[in-house]
C-alpha positions as CSV (number, residue, x, y, z in Angstrom):
1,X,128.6,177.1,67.7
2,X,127.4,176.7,71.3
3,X,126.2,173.0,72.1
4,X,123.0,173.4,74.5
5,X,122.1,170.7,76.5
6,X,118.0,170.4,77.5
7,X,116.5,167.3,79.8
8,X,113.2,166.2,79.3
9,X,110.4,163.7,79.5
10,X,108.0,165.5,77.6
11,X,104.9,163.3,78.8
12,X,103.0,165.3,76.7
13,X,104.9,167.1,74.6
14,X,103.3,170.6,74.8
15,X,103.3,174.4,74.1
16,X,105.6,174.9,77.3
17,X,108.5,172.2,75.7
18,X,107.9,174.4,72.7
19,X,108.7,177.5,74.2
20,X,111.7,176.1,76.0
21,X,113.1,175.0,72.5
22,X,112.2,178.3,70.9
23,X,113.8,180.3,73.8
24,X,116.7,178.6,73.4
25,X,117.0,179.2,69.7
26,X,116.5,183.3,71.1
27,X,119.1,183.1,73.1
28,X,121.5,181.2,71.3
29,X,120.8,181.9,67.9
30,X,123.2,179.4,66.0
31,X,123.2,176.8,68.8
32,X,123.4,173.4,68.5
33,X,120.3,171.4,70.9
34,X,120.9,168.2,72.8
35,X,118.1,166.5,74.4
36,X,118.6,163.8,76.8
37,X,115.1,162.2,76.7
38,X,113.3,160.4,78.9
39,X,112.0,156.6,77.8
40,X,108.5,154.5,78.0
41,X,108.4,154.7,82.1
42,X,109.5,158.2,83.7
43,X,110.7,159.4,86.9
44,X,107.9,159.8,89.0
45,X,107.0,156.3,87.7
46,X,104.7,157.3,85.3
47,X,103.9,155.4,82.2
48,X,105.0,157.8,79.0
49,X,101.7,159.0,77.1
50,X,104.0,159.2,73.7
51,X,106.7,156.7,73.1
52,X,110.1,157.6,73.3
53,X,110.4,156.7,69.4
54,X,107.8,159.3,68.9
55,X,108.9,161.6,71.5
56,X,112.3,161.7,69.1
57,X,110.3,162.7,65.9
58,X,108.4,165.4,67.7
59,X,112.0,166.8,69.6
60,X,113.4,166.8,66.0
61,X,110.5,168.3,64.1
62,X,110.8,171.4,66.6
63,X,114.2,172.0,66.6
64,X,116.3,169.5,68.4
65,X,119.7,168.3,66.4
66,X,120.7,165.3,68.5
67,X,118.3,162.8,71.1
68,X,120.2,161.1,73.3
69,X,118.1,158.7,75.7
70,X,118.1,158.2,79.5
71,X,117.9,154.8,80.0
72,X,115.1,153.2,82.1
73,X,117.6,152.1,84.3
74,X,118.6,155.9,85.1
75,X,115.5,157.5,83.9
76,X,113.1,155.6,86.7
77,X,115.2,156.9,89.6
78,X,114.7,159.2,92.3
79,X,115.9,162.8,91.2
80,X,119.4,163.4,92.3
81,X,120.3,159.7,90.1
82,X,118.1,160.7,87.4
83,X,119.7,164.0,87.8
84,X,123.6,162.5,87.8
85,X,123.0,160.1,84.8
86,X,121.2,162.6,82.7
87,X,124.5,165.2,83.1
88,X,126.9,162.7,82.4
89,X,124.8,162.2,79.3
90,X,125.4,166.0,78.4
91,X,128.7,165.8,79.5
92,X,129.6,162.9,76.8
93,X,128.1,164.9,74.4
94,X,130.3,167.7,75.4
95,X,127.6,170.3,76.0
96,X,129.0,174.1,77.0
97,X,125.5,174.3,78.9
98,X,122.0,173.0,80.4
99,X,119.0,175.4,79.6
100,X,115.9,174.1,82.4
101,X,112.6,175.6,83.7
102,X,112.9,177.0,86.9
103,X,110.1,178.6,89.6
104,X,113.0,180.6,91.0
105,X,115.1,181.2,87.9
106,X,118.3,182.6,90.4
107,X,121.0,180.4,89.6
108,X,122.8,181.7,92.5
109,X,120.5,180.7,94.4
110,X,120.0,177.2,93.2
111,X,124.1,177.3,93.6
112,X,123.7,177.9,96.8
113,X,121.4,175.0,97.8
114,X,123.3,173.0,95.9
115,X,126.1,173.7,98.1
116,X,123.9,173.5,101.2
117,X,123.6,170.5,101.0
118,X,126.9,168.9,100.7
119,X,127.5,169.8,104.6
120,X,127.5,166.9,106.9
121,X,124.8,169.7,109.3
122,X,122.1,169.6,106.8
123,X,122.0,165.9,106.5
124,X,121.8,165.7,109.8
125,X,119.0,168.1,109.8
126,X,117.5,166.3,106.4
127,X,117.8,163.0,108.4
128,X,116.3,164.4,111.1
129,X,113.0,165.6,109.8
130,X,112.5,162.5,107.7
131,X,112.3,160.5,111.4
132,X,110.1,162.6,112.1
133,X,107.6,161.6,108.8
134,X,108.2,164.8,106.9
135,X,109.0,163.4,103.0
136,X,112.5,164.1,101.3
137,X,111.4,167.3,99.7
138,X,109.6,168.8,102.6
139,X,112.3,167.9,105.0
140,X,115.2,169.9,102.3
141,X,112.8,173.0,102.5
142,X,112.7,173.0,106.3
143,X,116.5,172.1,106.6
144,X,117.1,175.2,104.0
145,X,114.2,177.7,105.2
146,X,113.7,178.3,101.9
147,X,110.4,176.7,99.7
148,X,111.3,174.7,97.0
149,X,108.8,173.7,94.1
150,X,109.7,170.3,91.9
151,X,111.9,172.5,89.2
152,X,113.9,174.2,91.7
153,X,114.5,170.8,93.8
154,X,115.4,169.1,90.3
155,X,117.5,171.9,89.1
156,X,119.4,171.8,92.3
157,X,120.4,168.4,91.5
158,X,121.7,169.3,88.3
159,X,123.9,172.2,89.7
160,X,125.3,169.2,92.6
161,X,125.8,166.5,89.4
162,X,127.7,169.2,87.6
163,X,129.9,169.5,90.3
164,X,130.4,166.3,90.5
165,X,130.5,165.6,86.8
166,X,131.8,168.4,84.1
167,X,132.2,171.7,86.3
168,X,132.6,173.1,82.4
169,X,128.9,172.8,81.8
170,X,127.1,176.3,83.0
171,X,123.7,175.7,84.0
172,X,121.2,178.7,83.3
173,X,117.5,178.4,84.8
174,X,114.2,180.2,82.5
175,X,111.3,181.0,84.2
176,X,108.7,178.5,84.1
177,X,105.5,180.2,82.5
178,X,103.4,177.7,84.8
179,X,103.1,176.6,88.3
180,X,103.9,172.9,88.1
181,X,101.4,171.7,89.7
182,X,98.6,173.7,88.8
183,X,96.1,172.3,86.9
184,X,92.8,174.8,86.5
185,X,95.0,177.3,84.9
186,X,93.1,178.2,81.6
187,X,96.6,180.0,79.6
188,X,97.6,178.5,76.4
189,X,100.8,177.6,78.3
190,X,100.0,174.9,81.2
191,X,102.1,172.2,83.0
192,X,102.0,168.5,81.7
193,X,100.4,168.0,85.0
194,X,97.8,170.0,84.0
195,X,97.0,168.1,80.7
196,X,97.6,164.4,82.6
197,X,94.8,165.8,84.7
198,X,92.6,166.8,81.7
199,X,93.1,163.6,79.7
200,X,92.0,161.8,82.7
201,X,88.7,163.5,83.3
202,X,87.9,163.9,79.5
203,X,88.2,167.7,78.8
204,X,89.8,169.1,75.7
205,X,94.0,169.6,75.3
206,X,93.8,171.2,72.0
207,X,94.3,174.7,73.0
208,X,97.8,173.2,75.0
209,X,99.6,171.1,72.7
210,X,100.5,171.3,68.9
211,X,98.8,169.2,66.5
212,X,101.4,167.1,65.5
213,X,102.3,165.7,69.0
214,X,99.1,165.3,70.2
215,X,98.4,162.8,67.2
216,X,100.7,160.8,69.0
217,X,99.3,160.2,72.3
218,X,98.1,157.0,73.3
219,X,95.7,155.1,75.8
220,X,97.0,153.5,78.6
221,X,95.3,150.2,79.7
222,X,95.6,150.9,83.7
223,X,93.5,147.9,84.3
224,X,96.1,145.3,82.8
225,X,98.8,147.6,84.6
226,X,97.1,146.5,87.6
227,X,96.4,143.1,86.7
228,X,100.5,142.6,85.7
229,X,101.7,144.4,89.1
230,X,99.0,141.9,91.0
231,X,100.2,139.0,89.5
232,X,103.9,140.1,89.7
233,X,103.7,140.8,94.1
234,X,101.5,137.5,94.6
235,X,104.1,135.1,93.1
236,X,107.1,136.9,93.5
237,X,109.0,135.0,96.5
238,X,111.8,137.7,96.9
239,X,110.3,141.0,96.2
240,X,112.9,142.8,98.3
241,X,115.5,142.2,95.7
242,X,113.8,144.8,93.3
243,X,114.7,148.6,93.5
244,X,112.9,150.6,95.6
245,X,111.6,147.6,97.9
246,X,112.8,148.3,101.4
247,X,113.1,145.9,104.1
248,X,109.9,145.0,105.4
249,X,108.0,147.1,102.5
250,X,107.6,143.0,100.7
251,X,105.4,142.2,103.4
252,X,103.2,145.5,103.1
253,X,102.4,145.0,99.4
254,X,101.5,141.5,99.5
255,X,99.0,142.5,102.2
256,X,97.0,145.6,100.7
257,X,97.3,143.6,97.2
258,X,94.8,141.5,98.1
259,X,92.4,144.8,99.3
260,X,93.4,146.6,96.9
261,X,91.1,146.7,92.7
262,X,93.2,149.0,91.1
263,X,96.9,150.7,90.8
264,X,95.6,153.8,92.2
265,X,94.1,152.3,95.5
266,X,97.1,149.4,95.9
267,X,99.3,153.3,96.1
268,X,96.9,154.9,98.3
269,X,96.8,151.5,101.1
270,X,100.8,151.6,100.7
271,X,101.6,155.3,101.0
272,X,103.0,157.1,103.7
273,X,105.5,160.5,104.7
274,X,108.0,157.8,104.0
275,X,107.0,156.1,100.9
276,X,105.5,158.8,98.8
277,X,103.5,158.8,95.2
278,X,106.1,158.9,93.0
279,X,108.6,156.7,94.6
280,X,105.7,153.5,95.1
281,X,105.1,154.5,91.6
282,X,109.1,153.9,90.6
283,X,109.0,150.9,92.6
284,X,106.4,149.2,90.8
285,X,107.8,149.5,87.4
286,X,111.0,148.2,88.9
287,X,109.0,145.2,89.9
288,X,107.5,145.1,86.7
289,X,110.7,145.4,84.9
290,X,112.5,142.9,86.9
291,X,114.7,146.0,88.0
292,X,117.0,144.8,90.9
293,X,118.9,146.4,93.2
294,X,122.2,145.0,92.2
295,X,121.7,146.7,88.8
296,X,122.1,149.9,89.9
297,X,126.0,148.7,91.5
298,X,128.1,148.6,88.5
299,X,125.9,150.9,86.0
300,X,128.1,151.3,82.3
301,X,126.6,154.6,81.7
302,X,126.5,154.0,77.8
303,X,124.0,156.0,76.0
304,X,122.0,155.4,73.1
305,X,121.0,157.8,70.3
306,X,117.6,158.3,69.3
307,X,117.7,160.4,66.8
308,X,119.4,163.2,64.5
309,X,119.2,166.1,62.2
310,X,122.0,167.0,59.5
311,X,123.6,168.9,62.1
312,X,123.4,166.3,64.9
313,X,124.5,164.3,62.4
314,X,128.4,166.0,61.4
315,X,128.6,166.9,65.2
316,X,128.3,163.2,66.5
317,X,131.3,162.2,63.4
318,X,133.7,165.0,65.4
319,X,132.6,163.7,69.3
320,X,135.5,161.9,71.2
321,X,133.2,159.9,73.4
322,X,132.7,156.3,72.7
323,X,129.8,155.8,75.1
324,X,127.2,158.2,72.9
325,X,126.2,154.3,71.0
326,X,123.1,153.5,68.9
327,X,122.8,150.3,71.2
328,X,123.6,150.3,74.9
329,X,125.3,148.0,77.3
330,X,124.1,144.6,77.8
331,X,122.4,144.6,80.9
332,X,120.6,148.2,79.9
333,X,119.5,146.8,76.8
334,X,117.9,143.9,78.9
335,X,115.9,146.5,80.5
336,X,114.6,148.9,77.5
337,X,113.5,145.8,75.2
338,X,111.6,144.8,78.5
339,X,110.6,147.8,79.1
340,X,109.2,148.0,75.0
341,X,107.1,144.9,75.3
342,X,105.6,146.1,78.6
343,X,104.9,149.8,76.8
344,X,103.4,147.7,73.6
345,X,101.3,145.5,75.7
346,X,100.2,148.6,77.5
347,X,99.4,150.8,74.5
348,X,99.0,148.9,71.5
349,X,102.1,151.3,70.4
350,X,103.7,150.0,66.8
351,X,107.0,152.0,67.6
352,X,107.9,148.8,69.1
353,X,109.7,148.2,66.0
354,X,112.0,151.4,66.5
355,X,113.6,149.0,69.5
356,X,114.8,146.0,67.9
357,X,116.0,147.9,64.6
358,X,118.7,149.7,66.6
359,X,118.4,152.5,64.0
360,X,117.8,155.8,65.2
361,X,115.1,158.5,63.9
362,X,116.9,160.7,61.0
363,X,115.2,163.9,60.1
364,X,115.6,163.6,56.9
365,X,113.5,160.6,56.6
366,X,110.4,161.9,58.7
């Protein structure tokens, strides 16, 4: 039975994470899926529109045998940790390969890249453009002479963390059915950009996402987001202690925090080529989270388990890893209860619960 390993945030879950399961299931007909899921606050610093707990029922419901979470500590990273983290989780779980979306879809390609840019010349290139105020991903296109959309750029870092990781796992790209950032496209198949963007300005998802997911998406009070992240930069003393707070970057926020009346704007009066969206995004749920720098020096890269089918069930009894837990290291598990309350005080979500049980989803009980 071959173990396939997926890695997603699903924030929604929608008919393009469908397909990706279902293609799977195509291709590998009697394979086994691991998902290694992302938690309450994602990668581009986003806050989750479905709770992990729930995210865990849905993965199951469609297919998944065995959810294995990225911690927030990992998940809330810039893409080549989130990246690392999420393979090692694979690699624990002993996958034989990683099935993502792709723009490209050439493996070779992505290899190739990936290889790229291990040479001490295309740093110095990289480093080069990004004194020049190009942002990360702009100055690896220029340095490659290739363009790179988010999938590629994040599938790249896959193919470098399996290098680095579990050379055993084979990564094999699908063709995304959607640009990733489009969001007028009117197919029944669109990005989760796409339906952020919708939910925002009111208009109907229905025709995107299955019914049973989208019963679980919640309302996020942005306004107390704001209110928490204000309060948090005005009486902070040392905010250069937190991830993602450069030296000198304290003094900006406590500055445009006063000019600033909402999350969006405070990013806006804050961003530059430098400091992009998503990474003053990550930063400010690392404030939020009392995330600090020195947490990410000694990480213990234990894992916990969401959730589990039958056959999720037998595989984890015959794993050899140790680190696949149903509670995760100390200092981790300081973060995600943290991370909980924030998500409950957010969104009114009752999966709350899910966090403090330690018990993980079973499909036989949905």
């Amino acid at each position: 039975m071959k173990k396939i390993g997926i890695i997603c945030e699903y924030n929604p879950f929608h008919n393009g994470h469908l397909y990706h399961i279902e293609k799977i299931k195509e291709m590998y007909p009697d394979s086994m899926i691991v998902l290694v899921l992302g938690s309450y606050f994602l990668q581009r610093g986003d806050v989750s529109l479905i709770s992990k707990w729930n995210k865990t029922k849905i993965a199951l419901n469609y297919g998944v045998n065995l959810v294995i979470e990225l911690p927030t500590l990992y998940g809330t990273n810039s893409s080549d940790y989130f990246a690392h983290y999420a393979i090692k989780a694979l690699s624990l779980a002993e996958v034989d390969a990683i099935i993502f979306g792709s723009e490209t879809a050439d493996v070779e390609l992505l290899r190739h890249i990936a290889k790229s840019q291990q040479s001490d010349e295309f740093q110095t290139q990289v480093k080069e453009r990004l004194r020049d105020g190009s942002n990360y991903p702009t100055s690896l296109s220029k340095s490659l002479n290739v363009t790179l959309k988010s999938n590629d750029l994040l599938g790249v870092s896959y193919i470098k963390s399996i290098d680095e990781i579990d050379n055993k796992i084979i990564p094999i790209p699908i063709k995304r059915t959607n640009e990733y950032n489009d969001t007028s496209l009117e197919d029944e198949i669109v990005s989760a950009s796409n339906i952020r963007e919708r939910l925002a300005t009111g208009k109907e998802i229905e025709k995107y996402i299955p019914p049973y997911p989208k019963s679980y998406i919640v309302d996020i009070d942005a306004s107390k987001m704001f209110e928490l992240v204000r309060y948090r930069i005005l009486t902070e003393s040392h905010l250069e202690r937190f991830l993602g707070v450069d030296e000198g970057l304290e003094n900006k926020l406590k500055k445009e925090i006063l000019r600033s009346t909402s999350l969006g704007e405070l990013i806006e009066n804050v961003k530059s080529k430098r400091y992009t969206t998503s990474r003053l995004k990550r930063m400010l749920v690392h404030i939020l989270l009392g995330i600090e720098k020195e947490d990410m020096s000694e990480p213990k890269e234990t894992y916990k388990i969401l959730g589990f089918d039958f056959i999720g069930k037998k595989y984890l009894k015959e794993l050899k890893s140790n680190k696949l837990q149903f509670k995760l290291s100390d200092k981790s598990e300081e973060i995600e209860k943290r991370a909980a309350l924030l998500y409950y005080d957010l969104t009114n979500d009752e999966s709350i619960k899910f966090e403090f049980l330690n018990k993980p989803i079973i499909k036989e009980n949905l």
